[in-house]
mmCIF file of the C-alpha atoms, coordinates in Angstrom:
data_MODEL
# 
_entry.id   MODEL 
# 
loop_
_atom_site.group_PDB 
_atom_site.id 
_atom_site.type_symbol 
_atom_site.label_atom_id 
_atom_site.label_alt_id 
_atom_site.label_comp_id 
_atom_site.label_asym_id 
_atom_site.label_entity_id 
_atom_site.label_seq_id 
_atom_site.pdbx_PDB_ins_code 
_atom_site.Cartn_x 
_atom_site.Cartn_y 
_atom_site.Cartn_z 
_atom_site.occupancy 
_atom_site.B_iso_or_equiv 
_atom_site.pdbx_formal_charge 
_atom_site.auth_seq_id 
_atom_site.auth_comp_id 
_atom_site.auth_asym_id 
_atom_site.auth_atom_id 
_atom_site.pdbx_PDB_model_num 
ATOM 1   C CA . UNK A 1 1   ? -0.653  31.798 7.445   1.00 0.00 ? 1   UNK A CA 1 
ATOM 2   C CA . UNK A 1 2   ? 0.169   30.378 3.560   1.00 0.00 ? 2   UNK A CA 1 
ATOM 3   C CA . UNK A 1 3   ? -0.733  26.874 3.460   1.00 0.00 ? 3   UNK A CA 1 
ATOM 4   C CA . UNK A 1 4   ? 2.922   26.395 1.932   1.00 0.00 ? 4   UNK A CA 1 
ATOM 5   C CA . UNK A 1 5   ? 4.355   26.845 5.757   1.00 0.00 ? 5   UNK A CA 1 
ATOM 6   C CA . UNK A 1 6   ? 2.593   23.874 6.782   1.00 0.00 ? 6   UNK A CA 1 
ATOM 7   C CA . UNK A 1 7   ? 2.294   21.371 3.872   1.00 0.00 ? 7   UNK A CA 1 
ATOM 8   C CA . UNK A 1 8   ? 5.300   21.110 0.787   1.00 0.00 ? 8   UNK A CA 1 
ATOM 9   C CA . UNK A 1 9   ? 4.341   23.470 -2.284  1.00 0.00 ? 9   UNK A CA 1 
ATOM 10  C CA . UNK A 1 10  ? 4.959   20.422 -4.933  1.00 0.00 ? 10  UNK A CA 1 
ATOM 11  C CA . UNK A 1 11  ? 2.640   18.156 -2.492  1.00 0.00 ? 11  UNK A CA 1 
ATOM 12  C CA . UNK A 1 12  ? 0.084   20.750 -2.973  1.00 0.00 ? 12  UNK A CA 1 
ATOM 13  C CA . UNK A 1 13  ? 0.377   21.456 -6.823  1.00 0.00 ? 13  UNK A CA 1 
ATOM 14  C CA . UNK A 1 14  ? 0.084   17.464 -7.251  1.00 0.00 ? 14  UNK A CA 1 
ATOM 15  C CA . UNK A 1 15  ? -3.154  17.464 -5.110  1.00 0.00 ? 15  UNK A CA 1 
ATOM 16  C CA . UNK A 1 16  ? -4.516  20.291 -7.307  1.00 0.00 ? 16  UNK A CA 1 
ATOM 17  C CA . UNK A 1 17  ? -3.697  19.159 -10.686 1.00 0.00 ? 17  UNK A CA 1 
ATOM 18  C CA . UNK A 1 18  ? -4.789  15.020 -9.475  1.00 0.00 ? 18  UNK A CA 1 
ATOM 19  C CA . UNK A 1 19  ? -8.274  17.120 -9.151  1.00 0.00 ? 19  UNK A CA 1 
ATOM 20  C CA . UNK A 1 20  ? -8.306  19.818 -11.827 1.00 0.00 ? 20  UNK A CA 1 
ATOM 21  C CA . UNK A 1 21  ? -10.956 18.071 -13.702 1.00 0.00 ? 21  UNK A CA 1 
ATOM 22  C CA . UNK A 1 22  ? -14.866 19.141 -12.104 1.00 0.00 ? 22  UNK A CA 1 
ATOM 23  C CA . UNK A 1 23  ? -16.759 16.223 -10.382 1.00 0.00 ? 23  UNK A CA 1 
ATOM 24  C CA . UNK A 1 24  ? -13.231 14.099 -10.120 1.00 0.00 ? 24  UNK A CA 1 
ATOM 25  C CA . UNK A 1 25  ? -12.528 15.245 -6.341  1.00 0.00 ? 25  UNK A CA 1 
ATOM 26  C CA . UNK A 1 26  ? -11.997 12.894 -3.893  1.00 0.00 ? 26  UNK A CA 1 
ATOM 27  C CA . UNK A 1 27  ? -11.534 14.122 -0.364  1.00 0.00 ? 27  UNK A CA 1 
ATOM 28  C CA . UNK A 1 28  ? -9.450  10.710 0.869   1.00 0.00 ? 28  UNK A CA 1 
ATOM 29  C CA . UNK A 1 29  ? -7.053  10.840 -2.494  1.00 0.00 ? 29  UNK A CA 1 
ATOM 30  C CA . UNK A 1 30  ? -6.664  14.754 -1.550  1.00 0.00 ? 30  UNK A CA 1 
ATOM 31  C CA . UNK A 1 31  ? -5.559  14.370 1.810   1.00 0.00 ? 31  UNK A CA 1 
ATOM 32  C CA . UNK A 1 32  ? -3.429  11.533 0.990   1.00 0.00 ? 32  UNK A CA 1 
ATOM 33  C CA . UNK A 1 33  ? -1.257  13.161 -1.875  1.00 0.00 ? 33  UNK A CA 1 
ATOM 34  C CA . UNK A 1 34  ? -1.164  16.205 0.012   1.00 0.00 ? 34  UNK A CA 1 
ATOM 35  C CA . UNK A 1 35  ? 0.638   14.453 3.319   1.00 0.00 ? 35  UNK A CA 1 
ATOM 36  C CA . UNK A 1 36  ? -2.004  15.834 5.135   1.00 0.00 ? 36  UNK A CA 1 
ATOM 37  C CA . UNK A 1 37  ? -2.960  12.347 6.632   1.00 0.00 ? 37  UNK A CA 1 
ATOM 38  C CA . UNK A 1 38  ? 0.730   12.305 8.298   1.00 0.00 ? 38  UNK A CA 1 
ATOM 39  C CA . UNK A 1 39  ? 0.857   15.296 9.735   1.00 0.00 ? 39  UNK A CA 1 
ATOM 40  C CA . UNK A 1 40  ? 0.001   15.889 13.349  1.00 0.00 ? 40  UNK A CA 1 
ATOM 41  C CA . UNK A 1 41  ? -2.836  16.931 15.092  1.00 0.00 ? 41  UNK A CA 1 
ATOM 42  C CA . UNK A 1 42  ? -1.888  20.782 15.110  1.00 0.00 ? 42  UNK A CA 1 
ATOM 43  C CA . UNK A 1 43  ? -0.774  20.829 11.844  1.00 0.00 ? 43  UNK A CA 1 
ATOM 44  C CA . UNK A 1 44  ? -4.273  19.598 10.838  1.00 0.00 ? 44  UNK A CA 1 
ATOM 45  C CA . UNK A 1 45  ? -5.574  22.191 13.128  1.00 0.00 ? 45  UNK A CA 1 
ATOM 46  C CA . UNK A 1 46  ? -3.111  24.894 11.468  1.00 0.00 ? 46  UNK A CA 1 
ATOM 47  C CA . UNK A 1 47  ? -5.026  23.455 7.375   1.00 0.00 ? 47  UNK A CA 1 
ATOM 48  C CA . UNK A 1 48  ? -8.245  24.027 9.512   1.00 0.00 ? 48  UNK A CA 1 
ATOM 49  C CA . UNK A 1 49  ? -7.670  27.856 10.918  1.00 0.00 ? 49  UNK A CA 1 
ATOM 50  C CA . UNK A 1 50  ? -6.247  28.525 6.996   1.00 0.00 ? 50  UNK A CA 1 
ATOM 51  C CA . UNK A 1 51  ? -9.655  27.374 5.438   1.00 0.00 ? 51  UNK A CA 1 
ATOM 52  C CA . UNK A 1 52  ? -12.131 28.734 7.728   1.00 0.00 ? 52  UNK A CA 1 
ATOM 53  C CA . UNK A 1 53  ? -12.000 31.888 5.610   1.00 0.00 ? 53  UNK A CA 1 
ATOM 54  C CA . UNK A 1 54  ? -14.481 33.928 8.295   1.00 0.00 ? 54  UNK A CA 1 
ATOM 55  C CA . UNK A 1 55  ? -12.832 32.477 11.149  1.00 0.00 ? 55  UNK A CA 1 
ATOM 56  C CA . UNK A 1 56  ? -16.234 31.376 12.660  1.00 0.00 ? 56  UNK A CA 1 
ATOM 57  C CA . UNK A 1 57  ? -14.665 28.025 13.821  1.00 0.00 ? 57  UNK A CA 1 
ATOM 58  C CA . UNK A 1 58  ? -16.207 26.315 11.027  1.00 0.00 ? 58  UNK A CA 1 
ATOM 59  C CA . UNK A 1 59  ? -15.921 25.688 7.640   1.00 0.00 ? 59  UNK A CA 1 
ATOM 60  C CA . UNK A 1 60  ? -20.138 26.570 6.310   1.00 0.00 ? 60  UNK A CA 1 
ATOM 61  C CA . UNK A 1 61  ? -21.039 24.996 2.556   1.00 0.00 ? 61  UNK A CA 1 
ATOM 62  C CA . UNK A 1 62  ? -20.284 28.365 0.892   1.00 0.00 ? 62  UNK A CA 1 
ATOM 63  C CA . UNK A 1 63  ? -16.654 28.379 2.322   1.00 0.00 ? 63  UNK A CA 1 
ATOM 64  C CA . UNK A 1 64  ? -16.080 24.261 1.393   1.00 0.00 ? 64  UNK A CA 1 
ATOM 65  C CA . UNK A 1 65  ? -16.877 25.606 -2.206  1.00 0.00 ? 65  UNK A CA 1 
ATOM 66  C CA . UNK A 1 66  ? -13.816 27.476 -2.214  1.00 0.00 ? 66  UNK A CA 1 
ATOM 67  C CA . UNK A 1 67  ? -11.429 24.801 -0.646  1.00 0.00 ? 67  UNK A CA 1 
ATOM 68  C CA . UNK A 1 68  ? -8.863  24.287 -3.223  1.00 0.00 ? 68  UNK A CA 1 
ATOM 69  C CA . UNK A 1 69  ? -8.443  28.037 -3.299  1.00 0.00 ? 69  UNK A CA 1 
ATOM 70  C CA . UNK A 1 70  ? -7.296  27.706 0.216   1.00 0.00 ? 70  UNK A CA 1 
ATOM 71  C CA . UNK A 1 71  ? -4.519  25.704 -0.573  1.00 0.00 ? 71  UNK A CA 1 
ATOM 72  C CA . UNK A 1 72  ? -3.314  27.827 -3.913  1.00 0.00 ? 72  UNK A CA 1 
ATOM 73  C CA . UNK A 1 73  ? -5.110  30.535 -5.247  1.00 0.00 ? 73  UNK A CA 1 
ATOM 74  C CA . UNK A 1 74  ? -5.328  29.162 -8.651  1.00 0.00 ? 74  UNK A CA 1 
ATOM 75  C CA . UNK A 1 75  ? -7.142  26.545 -7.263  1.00 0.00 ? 75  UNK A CA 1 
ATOM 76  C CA . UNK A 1 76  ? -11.125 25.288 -9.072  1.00 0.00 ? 76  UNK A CA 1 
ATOM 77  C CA . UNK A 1 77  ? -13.929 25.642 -7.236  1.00 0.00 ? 77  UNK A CA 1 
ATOM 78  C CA . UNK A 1 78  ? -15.778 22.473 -6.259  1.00 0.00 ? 78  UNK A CA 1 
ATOM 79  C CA . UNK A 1 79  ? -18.466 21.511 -8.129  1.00 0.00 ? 79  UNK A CA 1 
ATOM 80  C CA . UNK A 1 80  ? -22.514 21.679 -5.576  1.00 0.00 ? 80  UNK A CA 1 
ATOM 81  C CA . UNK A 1 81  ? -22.135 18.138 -6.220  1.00 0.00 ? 81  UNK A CA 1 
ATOM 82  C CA . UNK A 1 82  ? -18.687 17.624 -4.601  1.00 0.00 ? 82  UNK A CA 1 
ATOM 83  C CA . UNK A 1 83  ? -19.165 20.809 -1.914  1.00 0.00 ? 83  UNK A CA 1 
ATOM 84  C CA . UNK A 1 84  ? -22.224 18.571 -0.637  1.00 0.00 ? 84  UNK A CA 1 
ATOM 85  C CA . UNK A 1 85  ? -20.528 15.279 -0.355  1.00 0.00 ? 85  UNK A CA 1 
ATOM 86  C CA . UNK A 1 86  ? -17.273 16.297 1.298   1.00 0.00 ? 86  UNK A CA 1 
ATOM 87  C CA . UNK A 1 87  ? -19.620 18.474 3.784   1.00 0.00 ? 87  UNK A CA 1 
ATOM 88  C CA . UNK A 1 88  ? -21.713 14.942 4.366   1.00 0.00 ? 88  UNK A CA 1 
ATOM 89  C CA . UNK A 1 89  ? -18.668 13.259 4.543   1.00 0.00 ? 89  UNK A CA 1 
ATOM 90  C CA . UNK A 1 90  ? -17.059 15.675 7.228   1.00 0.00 ? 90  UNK A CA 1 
ATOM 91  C CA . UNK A 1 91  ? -20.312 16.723 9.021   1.00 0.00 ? 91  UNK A CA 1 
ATOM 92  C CA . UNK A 1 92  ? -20.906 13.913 11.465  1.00 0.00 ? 92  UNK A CA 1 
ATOM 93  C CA . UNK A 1 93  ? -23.301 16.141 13.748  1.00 0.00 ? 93  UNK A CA 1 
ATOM 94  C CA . UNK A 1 94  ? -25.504 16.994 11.160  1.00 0.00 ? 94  UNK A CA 1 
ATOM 95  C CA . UNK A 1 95  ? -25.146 20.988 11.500  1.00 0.00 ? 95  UNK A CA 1 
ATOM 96  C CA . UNK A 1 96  ? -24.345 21.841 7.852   1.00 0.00 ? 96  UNK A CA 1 
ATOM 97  C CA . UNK A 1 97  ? -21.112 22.710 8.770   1.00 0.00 ? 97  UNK A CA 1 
ATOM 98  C CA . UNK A 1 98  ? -17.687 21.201 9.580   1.00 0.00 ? 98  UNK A CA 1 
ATOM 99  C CA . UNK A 1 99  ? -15.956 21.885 12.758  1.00 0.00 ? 99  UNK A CA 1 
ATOM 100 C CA . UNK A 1 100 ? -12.251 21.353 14.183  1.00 0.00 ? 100 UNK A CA 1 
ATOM 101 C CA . UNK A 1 101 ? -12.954 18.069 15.576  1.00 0.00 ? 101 UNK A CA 1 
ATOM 102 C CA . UNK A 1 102 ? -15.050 16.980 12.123  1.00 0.00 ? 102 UNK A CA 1 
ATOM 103 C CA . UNK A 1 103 ? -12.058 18.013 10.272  1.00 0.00 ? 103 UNK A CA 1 
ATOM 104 C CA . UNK A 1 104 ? -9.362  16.482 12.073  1.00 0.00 ? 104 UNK A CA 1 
ATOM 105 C CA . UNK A 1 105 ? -11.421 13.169 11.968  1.00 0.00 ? 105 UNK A CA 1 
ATOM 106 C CA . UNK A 1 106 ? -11.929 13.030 8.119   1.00 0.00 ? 106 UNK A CA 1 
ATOM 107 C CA . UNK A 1 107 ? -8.619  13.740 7.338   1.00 0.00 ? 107 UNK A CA 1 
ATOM 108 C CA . UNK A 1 108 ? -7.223  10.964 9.703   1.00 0.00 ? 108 UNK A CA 1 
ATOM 109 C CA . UNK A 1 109 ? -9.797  8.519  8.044   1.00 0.00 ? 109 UNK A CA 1 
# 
């Protein structure tokens, strides 16, 4: 599934280019330019399935490094300084990793 079916293509390029800069990304601006915050539950759940690249049910460290990628492929990767706080942001159960639930919860925030 393209991330474009679920969230608006120009929504998405603004999000990128807010955060094209390394060290500058902020998870809450992010989710807010992207219209992810106003989407529903499953639609969250849909961004979710997209970024868990390995389909474990989790999005692991190595995957959150990739994370603008998932939503364009010309996307930057996130700096080890921003990959570790969103995943203490998101990881509430203190598993090094971020689950559907941990997800859903951040972005709605």
């Amino acid at each position: 599934m393209a991330m474009s079916s679920i969230l608006n293509a120009d929504d998405i390029k603004k999000a990128l280019d807010a955060f094209a800069v390394a060290d500058s990304f902020d998870h809450k601006k992010f989710f807010e330019i992207l219209g992810l915050r106003a989407k529903s539950a499953d639609d969250v759940k849909k961004v979710f399935t997209v970024l868990d690249a390995d389909n474990s049910g989790y999005i692991e460290e190595e995957e959150l490094k990739f994370v603008l990628k998932g939503f364009a492929k010309d996307g930057r990767d996130l700096t080890d300084k921003e990959t570790k706080a969103f995943l203490k942001a998101a990881d509430k159960d203190g598993d090094g990793k971020i689950g559907v639930d941990e997800f859903t919860a951040l972005v709605k925030e």
